[in-house]
Each structure stands twice: as C-alpha cells, then as structure tokens.
C-alpha positions as CSV (number, residue, x, y, z in Angstrom):
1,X,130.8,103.0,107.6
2,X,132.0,99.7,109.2
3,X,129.1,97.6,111.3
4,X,129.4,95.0,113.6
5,X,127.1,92.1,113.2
6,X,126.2,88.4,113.7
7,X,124.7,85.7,111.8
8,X,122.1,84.0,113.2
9,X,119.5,81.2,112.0
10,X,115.8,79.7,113.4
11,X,115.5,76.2,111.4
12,X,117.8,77.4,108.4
13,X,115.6,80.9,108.2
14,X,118.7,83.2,108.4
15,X,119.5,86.6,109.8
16,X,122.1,89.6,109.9
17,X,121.9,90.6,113.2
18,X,122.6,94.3,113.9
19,X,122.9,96.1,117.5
20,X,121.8,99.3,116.8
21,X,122.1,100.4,120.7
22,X,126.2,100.0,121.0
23,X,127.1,101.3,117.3
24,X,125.3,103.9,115.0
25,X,123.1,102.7,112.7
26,X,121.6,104.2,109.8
27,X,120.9,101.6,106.5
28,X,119.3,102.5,103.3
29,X,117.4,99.7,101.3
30,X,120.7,99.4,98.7
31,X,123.0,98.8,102.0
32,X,120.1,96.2,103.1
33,X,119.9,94.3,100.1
34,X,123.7,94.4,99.7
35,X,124.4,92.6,102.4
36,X,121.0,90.2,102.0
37,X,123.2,89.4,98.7
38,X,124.4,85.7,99.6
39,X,127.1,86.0,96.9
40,X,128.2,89.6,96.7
41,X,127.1,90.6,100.7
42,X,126.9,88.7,104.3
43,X,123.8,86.7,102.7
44,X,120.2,86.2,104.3
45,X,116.7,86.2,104.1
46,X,116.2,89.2,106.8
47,X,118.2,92.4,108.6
48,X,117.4,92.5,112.0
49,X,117.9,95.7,114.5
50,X,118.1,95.6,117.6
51,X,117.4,99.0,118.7
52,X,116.3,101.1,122.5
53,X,113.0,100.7,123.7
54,X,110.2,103.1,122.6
55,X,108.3,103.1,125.6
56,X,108.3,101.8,129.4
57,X,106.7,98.7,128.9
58,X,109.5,97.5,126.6
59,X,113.3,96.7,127.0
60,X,114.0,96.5,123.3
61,X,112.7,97.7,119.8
62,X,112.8,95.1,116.6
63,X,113.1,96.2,113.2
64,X,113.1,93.7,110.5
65,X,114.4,94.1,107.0
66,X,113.4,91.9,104.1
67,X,115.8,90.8,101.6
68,X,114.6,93.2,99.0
69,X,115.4,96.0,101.2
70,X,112.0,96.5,102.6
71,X,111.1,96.9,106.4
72,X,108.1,94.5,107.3
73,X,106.3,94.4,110.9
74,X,106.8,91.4,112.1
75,X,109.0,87.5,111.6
76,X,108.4,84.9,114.2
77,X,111.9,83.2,113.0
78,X,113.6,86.3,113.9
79,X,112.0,86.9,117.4
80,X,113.3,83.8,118.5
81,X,117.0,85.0,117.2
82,X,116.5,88.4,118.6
83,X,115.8,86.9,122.0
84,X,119.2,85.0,121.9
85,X,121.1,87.6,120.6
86,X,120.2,89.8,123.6
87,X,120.8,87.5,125.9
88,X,124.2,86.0,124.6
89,X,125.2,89.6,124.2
90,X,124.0,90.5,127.7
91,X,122.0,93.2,126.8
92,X,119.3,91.6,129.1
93,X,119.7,88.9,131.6
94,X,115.9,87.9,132.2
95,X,114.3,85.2,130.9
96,X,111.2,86.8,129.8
97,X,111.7,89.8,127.7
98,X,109.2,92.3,126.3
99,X,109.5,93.8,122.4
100,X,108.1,96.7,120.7
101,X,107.2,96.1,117.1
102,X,105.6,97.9,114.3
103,X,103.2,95.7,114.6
104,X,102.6,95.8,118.6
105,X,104.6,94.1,121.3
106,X,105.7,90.6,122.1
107,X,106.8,88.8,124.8
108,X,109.6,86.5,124.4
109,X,110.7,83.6,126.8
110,X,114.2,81.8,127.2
111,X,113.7,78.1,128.4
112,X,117.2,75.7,127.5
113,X,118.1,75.5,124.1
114,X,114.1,76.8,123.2
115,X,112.6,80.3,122.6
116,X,109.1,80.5,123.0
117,X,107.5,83.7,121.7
118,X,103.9,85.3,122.5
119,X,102.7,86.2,119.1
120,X,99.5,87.6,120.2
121,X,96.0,87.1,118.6
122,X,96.1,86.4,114.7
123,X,93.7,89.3,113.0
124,X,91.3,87.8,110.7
125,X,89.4,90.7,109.1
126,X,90.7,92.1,106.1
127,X,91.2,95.5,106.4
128,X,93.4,95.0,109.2
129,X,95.7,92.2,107.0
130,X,95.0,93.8,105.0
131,X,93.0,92.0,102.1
132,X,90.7,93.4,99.6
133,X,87.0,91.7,100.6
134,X,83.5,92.7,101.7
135,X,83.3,90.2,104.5
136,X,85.6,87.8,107.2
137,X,85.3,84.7,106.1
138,X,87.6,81.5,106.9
139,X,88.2,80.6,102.8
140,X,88.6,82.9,100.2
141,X,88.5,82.5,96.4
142,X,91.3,83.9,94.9
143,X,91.7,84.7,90.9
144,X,95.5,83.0,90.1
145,X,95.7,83.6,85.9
146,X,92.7,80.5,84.4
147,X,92.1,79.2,88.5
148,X,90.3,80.0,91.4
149,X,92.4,78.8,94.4
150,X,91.1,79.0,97.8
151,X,92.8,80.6,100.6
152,X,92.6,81.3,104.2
153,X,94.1,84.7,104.6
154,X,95.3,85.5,108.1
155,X,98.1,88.3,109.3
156,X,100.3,87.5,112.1
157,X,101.7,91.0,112.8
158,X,102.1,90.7,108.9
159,X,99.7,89.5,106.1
160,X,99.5,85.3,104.8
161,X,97.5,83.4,102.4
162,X,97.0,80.2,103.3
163,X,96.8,77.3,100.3
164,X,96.1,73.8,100.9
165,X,98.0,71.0,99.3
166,X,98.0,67.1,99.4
167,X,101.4,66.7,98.6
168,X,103.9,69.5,99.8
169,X,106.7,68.1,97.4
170,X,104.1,68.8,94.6
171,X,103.1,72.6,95.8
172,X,103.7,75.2,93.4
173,X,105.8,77.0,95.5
174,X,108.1,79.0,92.8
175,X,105.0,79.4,90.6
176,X,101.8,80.2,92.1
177,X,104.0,82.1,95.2
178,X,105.3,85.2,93.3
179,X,101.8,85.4,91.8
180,X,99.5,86.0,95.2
181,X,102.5,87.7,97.0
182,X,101.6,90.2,94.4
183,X,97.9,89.8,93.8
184,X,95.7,92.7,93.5
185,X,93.4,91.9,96.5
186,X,96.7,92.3,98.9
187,X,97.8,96.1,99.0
188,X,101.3,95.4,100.9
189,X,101.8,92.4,99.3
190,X,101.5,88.8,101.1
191,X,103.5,85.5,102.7
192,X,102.0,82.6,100.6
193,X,102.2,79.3,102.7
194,X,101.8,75.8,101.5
195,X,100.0,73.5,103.8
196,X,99.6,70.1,104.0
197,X,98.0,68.0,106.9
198,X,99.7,65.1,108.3
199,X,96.9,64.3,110.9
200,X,95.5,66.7,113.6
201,X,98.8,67.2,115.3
202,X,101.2,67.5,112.8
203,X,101.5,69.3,109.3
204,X,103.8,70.2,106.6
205,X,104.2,73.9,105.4
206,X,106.3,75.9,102.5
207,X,106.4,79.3,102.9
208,X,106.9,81.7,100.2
209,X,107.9,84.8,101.7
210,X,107.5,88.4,100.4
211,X,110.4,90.2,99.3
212,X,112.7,87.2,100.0
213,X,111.1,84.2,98.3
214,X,110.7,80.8,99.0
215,X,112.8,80.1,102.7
216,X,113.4,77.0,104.9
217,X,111.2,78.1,107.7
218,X,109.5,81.0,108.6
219,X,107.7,81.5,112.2
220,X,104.9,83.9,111.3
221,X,104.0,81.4,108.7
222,X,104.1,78.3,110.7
223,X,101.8,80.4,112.9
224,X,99.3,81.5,110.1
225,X,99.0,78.0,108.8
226,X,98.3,76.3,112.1
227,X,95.3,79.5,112.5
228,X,94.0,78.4,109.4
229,X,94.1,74.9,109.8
230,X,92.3,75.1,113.3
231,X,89.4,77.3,111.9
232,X,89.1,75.0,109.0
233,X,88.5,72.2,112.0
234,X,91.5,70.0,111.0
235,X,93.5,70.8,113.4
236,X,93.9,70.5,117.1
237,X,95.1,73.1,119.7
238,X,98.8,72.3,119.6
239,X,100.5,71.3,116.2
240,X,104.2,70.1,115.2
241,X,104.9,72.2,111.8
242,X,107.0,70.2,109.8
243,X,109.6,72.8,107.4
244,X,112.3,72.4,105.3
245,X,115.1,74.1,107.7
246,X,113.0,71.9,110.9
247,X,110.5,71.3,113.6
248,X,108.7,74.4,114.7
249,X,105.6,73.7,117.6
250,X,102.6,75.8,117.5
251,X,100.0,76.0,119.5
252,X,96.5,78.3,119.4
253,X,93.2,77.7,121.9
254,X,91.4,80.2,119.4
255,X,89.4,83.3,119.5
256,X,91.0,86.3,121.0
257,X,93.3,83.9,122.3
258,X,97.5,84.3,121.4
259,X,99.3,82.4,119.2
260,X,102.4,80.8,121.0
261,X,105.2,79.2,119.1
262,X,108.5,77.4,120.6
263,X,111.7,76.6,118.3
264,X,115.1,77.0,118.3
265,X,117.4,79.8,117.5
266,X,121.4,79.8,116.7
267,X,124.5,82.4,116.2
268,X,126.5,81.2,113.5
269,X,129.2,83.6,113.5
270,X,130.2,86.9,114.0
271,X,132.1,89.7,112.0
272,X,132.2,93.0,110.5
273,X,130.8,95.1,107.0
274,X,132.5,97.7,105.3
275,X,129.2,99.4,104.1
C-alpha cells in the first residue's frame, strides 16, 4: 500500500499528515509506529487523519495516532496543523472550521500566519480524566517510588498531571515522566507537564507525553498547565507558555468557560510511503 502524506510541525511538535478522504486508508499500530520511527520510518511524535465528517455539524473528522501506535482523543499541536493542512489542501476554504473528535468537537480559526483553536472546557473531576480519587480537588498527592509529589490533574480532551517546578532546566522530565504516565491512579495512562511560573503572564512548561515521550511542545499541555496554574491563583486569564519548540498563547476566564489557544502551524514537506 503506497500513501500520500505531509509533514507538518506546531513549535517543533511534529506530524505525518494523512488524507484519509482522497486515498484509502486503513493503518495498523505496526504501520503507525513504523513510520513514527524517525530512523527507520517518516519520523514523528503523532499520525494524524484527516477523515469525512461524522455528523452535520462537522466538515472534518480528526484521528490522532501516538508514536507508539496508539489512537489518543485529542492534541492541541495537531489541531492547529490539521487546520492548515485543510486549508492549504483546499479541502475547506473557510476560516472557521468545525471538527469531530473522540473527544467532542472543536472549532478551529485561521487568522495570518496563526491558528487559534476552541478547546472547550477543561474537565476536572476524575472519573471523566480519568484519575483514581474520591473527590475534585485542585492538588493531588501522588505516590512517585520514596515521594509524595503533588499534582493538579486536568484532561483537555485527554488526561495531564500537572507538577510544579522552580527551575524547568532542573525538572525531572526523563525520570519522574515515564513513572506517572504510567501510575496506577491513571487507567489510560497520562501527559506529565512540567511547570514553572515566570510571573502571572508568562510560564515555562515540559511536557512528557504518553506514548511518545518527552516533545518540544505540546498544545493540550500548554492548555492543562495554564488550567492548573489559574486554579492554583498564579496565574492570570491570558498566559505566554514558554516550550522548547516555541511560544504558545493561552488564554482561560475559568469555570465552564473554553480554553482557547493561538500558535503557529507549518508543512514541512511532502511525499509518499511504501507501507
């Protein structure tokens, strides 16, 4: 089977792009983590799909792959490369487009060289993350090995523990990462960000990401950490999140209220897969 695609990236957070509406598509986790390979494959962090709509509300359906083969609701990073690739590949001319998702829809809007994506509410009780507790709470005590480490735990269309830092060049990133992506008390696994507060505007974030491991930006994280900052108070409604692949902007009035989250998003180049 031979597949079109194109490479894409959001802040150095990077995708195989798939139309799945122009060319057949049916992958198997070995074919996804194949080409996730960055040596032996296309390499990335994340198969996207770009398939029909599901309903009438919706022009588009987005399926996201991680690395490790697995399908995942929702990445932020990817919205914003989804909206591009429709547009640069004139499936869509509008500037606002609605997207079904596994984990609901989102609306996604084209202004310049920006994406701005409609995240929608963060979820905060744990069932719904989901996250092993008896209560919703804004700080959780986690069991790491011989330490307790607290942790905000918020899912943005998919599950993230929150840990704050002082120093995000001194975060534990590659050790304490793997460990509560695969802690007990989260059933599907979790996102581990690394937070660090500049001042009430600005912040610096490491994401560990499940199935893919640690990645220069992430969109659902920068989201999660800026939810968790806010309902920690240190925060104000609209926050520059510093990452390693860039500048994300984030902003969240709180409550019921949706997250909204403006970046960039860039083809890199296009090609083909013998698969």
């Amino acid at each position: 089977m031979k597949l079109k695609f194109t490479k894409m990236e959001g802040l150095g957070n990077d995708f195989v792009v798939i139309d799945a509406i122009n060319q057949q598509v049916d992958l198997t986790e070995e074919q996804i983590r194949f080409m996730a390979r960055r040596h032996f494959g296309i390499g990335c962090d994340q198969v996207l799909l770009v398939e029909p709509p599901r309903d009438e509300h919706t022009q588009f359906y987005y399926r996201i792959f991680n690395a490790d083969g697995g399908e995942v609701p929702q990445c932020g990073n990817g919205a914003r490369c989804f909206a591009r690739f429709v547009r640069e590949k004139k499936l869509t001319d509008k500037d606002v487009i609605d997207v079904g998702t596994a984990a609901g829809p989102i609306r996604l809007y084209m202004k310049d060289d920006q994406v701005i994506v409609n995240m929608g509410p963060p979820v905060l009780e744990p069932e719904r993350i989901p996250f092993r507790a008896t209560r919703t709470d804004t700080s959780y005590s986690l069991q790491v090995e011989k330490q307790l480490i607290p942790v905000s735990v918020v899912s943005m269309g998919n599950p993230h523990a929150v840990i704050m830092v002082d120093k995000i060049s001194l975060a534990p990133v590659e050790t304490i990462g793997p460990l509560i992506e695969n802690h007990e008390r989260f059933p599907e696994r979790t996102n581990v960000g690394f937070l660090a507060v500049r001042n009430r505007g600005e912040i610096d974030l490491r994401v560990w990401e499940r199935g893919v491991g640690e990645t220069l930006a992430c969109g659902t994280g920068a989201c999660a950490a800026v939810v968790a900052g806010r309902l920690r108070g240190l925060l104000d409604e609209q926050v520059k999140v510093h990452l390693k692949g860039g500048d994300l902007v984030v902003s969240w009035k709180g409550g019921s209220e949706p997250v909204w989250m403006a970046g960039p998003a860039n083809l890199v180049y296009e090609g083909e897969i013998e698969l």
